[in-house]
N, C-alpha and C positions, 0 to 999 in steps of 0.2 A: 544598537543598544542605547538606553536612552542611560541621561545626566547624573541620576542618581543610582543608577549601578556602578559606574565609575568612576563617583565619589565615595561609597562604600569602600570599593577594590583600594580606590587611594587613600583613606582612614586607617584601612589595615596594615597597608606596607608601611607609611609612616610610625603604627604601632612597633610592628617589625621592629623596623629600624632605633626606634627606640631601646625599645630590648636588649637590641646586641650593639647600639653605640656609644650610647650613656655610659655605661662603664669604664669604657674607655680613658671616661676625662678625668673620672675619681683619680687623688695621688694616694697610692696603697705605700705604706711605708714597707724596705724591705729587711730584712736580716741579711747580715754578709756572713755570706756562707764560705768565708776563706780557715784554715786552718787554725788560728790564732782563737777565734771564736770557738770552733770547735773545744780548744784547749782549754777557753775560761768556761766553757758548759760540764765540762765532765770537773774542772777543779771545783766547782760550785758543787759540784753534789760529791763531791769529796769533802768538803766545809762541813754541809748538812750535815754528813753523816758522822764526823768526827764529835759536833756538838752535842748530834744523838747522844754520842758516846756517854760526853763527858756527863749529860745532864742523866744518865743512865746509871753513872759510875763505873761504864767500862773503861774509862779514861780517869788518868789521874789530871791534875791540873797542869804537874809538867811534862806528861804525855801529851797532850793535850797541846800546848804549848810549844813543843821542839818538834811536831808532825806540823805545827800551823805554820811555823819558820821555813817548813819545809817546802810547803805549797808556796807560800810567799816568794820562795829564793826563785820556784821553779816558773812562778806568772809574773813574777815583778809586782807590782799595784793591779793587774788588772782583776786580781779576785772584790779588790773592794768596790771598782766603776760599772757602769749601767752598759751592758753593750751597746756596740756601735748601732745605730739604725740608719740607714738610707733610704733616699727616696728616688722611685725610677723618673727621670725627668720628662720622658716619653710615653711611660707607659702603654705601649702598643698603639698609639692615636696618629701610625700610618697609614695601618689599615684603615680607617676611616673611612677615606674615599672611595677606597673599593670596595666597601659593606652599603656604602651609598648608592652606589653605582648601581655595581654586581647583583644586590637583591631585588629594587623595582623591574630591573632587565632578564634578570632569571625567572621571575614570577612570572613575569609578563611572557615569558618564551614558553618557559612548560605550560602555561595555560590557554596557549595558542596551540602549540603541541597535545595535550591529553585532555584538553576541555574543550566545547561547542560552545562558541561566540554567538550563533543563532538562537540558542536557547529560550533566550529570553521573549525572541524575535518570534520563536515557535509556540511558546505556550501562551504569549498574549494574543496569537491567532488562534489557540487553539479554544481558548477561554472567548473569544470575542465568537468564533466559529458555535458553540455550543451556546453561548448566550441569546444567537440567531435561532440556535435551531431549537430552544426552548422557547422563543417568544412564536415559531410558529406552531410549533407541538399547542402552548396554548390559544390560539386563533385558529387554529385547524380544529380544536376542541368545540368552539366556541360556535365556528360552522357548522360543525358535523347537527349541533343541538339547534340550529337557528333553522338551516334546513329540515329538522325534522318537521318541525312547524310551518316553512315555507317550500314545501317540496316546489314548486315551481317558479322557483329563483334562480336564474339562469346562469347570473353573473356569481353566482354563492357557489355554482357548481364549480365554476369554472374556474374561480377562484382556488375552490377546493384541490381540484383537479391536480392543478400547477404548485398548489402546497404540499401534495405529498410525491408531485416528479422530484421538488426542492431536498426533501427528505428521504430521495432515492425510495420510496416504500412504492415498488412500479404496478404490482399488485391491487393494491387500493386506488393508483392512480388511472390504471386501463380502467379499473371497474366503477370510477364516478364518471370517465369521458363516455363508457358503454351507456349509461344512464342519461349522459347531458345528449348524445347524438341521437337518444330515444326521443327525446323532450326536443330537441333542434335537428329534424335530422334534414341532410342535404346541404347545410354548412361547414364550408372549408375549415374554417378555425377549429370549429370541433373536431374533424375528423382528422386532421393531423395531426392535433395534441392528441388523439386516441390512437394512431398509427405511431408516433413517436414513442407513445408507452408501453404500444403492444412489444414494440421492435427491442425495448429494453428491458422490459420483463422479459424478451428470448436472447438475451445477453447477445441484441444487435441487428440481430435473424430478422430480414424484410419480409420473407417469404410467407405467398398467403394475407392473411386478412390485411396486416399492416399495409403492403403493396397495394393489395385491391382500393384501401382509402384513399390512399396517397394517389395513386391513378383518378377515383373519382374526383378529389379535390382538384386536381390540377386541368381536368373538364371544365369545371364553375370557374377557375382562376389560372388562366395558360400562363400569366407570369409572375405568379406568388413564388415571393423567392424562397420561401420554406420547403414550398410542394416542387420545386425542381430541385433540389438541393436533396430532397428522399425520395424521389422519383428517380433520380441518375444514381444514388447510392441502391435504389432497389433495383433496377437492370445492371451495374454493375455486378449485384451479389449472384443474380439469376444466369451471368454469363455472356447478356446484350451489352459487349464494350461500347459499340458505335451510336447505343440508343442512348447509354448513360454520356457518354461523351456528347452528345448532341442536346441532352439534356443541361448537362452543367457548362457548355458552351452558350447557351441562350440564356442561362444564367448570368455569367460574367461579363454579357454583353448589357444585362441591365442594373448591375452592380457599377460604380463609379472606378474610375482606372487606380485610386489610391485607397480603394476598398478596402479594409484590412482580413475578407475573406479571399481575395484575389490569387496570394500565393496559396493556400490551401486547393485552390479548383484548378491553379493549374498541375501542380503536384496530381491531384486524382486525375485528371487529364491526359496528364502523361504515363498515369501508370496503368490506366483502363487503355491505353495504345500498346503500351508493350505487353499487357494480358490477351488484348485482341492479337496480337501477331503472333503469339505463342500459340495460340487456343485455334487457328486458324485451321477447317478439318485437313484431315490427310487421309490420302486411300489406305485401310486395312487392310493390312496384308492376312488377315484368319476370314474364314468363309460367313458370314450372317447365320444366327442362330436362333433359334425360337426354343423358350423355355417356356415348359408347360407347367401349367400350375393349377393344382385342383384346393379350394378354399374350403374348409369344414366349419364350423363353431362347435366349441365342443357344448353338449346339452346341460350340462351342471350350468355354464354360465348363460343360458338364453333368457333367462328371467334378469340377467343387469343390463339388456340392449332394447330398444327398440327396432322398430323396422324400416326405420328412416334416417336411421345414425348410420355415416360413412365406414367406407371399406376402402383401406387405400392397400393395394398389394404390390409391391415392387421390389427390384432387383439394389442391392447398397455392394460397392466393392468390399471383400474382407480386407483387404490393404490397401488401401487406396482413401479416397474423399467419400465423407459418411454421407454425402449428400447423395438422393437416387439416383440412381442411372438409369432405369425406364421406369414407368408408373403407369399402374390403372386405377380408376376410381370404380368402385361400386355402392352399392346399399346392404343393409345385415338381408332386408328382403330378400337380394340377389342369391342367397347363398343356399345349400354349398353350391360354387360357384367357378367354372372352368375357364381360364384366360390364358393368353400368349406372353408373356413377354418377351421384344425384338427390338430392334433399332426402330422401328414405327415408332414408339411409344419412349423411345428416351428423351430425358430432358432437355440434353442438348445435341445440335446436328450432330457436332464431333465425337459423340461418344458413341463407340462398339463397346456391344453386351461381349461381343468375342475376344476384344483385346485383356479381357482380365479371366486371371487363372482361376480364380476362386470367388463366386460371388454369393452373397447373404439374400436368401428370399424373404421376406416379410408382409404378412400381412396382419393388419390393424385398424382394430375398430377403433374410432373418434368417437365421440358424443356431441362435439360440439363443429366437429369438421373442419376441425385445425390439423394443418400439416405437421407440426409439430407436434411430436409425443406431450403426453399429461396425462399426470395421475390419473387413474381409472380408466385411461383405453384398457382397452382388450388388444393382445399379441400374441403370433404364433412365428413361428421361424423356422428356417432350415437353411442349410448348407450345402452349396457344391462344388465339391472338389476338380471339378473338370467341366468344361461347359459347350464342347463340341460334342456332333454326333445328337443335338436335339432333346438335350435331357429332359424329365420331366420329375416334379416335386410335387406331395403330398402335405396341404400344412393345417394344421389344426388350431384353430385360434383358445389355445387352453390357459394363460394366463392372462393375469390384472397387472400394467404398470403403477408403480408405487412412486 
């Protein structure tokens, strides 16, 4: 927290402190409150009232007189003197120290206790943070219009590009690298800021296009440390432990030994070894199955497809990892369209279509022949409850994902 926060906090407690110690030092005179005093308060308004009297005519003058004698006999003199006053010599001024004390130390404790010390720490980041991301909102502004006029500004794209990975907007970012790798294509830089975008516009997912770039790039550059770095995270994600481990080992050998990405690779390192020993196949014990599958389109939707837009039909566990378990590719041509699904065609060695009770058929038109579902494939599904004895499924591709 910076200086003058904590010369505020200290203005205040010293007001505090004020408050409740100053008074302290005032000398309040006090009344003695012993019996004696009580006794000239109440003769006093026995006086009062007798003169009432007299000036009323309820008193005569020697009524008046031998009742005054009376009070006299019974206070002595003190009906005529001023009472006593004292003054407290102390007046409370031990506390003191402990109102000095006890308050800067109680403040200070409850405000460590029920208040955030970071506070200030957080909203001058937060303010400095948005202050950033205003000054790029306006220069990404500034691009957008500069490129309309220079479409063939490479370094404006690229610029671009990387201003709105900065602004997390991964959408807009895939779709200025789709544009700069049309304008530059076969260039690494491009196409891993474009794999990098795709990967985080699929909140990570390598799979498919992202990987394919990331592969080409690392063709043109075998030791770009970007392109092994999502080369060993895309076999990693696809289940090749020993390709990604081979990947970001030839990484860390051209990284420096005090690299500050060093403990990170080996961390995935070791954790792509204990995934590979896990993952390692093992004999099934259920018999190999071939599921059949006959693909329709239903005729309301043949007019939103062409005949060159993908057909991906595959087997997903219902309880299990959403990722496919076997896959075939076709064309909308292909259709309707008759296929196996078997251990041939699973994604990974280790995986049996037999070892699961229940598995999701799908198939799914792309448009764009991304593995990855997007709004406006076409999908059709079914379910099996039991997946020995060769079953066979009928699927209609009659919906639009949204």
């Amino acid at each position: 927290m910076n200086l003058e926060f904590w010369l505020i906090i200290a203005g205040l407690v010293l007001l505090a402190l004020a408050v409740l110690v100053l008074p302290l030092f005032k000398n309040t005179p006090l009344l003695c409150a012993d019996g004696e005093q009580r006794n000239t308060a109440i003769a006093r308004q026995q006086l009062a009232e007798l003169k009432a009297q007299l000036q009323n005519g309820g008193l005569s003058p020697a009524q008046y007189d031998a009742q005054y004698r009376e009070l006299q006999l019974t206070l002595l003199d003190d009906l005529e003197t001023d009472p006593a006053m004292t003054v407290s010599a102390k007046s409370g001024r031990w506390i003191v120290p402990f109102v000095a004390v006890g308050v800067p130390l109680l403040s200070l404790f409850l405000y460590m206790l029920l208040g955030d010390p970071q506070a200030l720490v957080k909203t001058e980041l937060q303010q400095s943070n948005q202050k950033a991301a205003d000054n790029v909102k306006n220069m990404v502004n500034k691009l957008v219009e500069r490129l309309k006029q220079q479409p063939d500004d490479l370094e404006g794209w690229m610029m671009l590009g990387r201003s709105y990975v900065y602004v997390q907007d991964y959408q807009k970012a895939a779709e200025v690298f789709a544009q700069l790798n049309r304008l530059k294509p076969n260039d690494p830089a491009v196409m891993l800021h474009y794999a990098d975008a795709l990967s985080m516009l699929r909140n990570g997912q390598m799979e498919g296009e992202p990987s394919e770039l990331v592969y080409q790039a690392l063709k043109l550059l075998p030791e770009d440390h970007t392109a092994l770095w999502l080369a060993g995270m895309a076999k990693a994600e696809a289940g090749e432990f020993a390709q990604a481990i081979a990947y970001w080992k030839k990484l860390s050998g051209l990284l420096p030994v005090n690299d500050e990405n060093q403990p990170q690779l080996q961390k995935m390192m070791q954790m792509a070894a204990e995934q590979q020993q896990q993952a390692q196949p093992t004999a099934s014990t259920a018999a190999a199955v071939d599921i059949k599958v006959k693909v329709e389109l239903d005729a309301a939707l043949k007019d939103k497809v062409d005949a060159q837009h993908t057909v991906f039909i595959y087997a997903q566990a219902v309880n299990g990892p959403k990722m496919p378990l076997a896959i075939i590719r076709k064309q909308v041509a292909d259709l309707p369209a008759s296929v196996v699904l078997n251990d041939s065609v699973a994604m990974q060695p280790q995986t049996h279509l037999a070892d699961f009770k229940q598995l999701r058929i799908v198939a799914r038109i792309s448009k764009t022949g991304n593995a990855m579902p997007q709004a406006g494939d076409l999908i059709g599904t079914a379910q099996l409850d039991a997946v020995s004895d060769n079953p066979g499924v009928n699927i209609i591709i009659n919906q639009e994902v949204k």
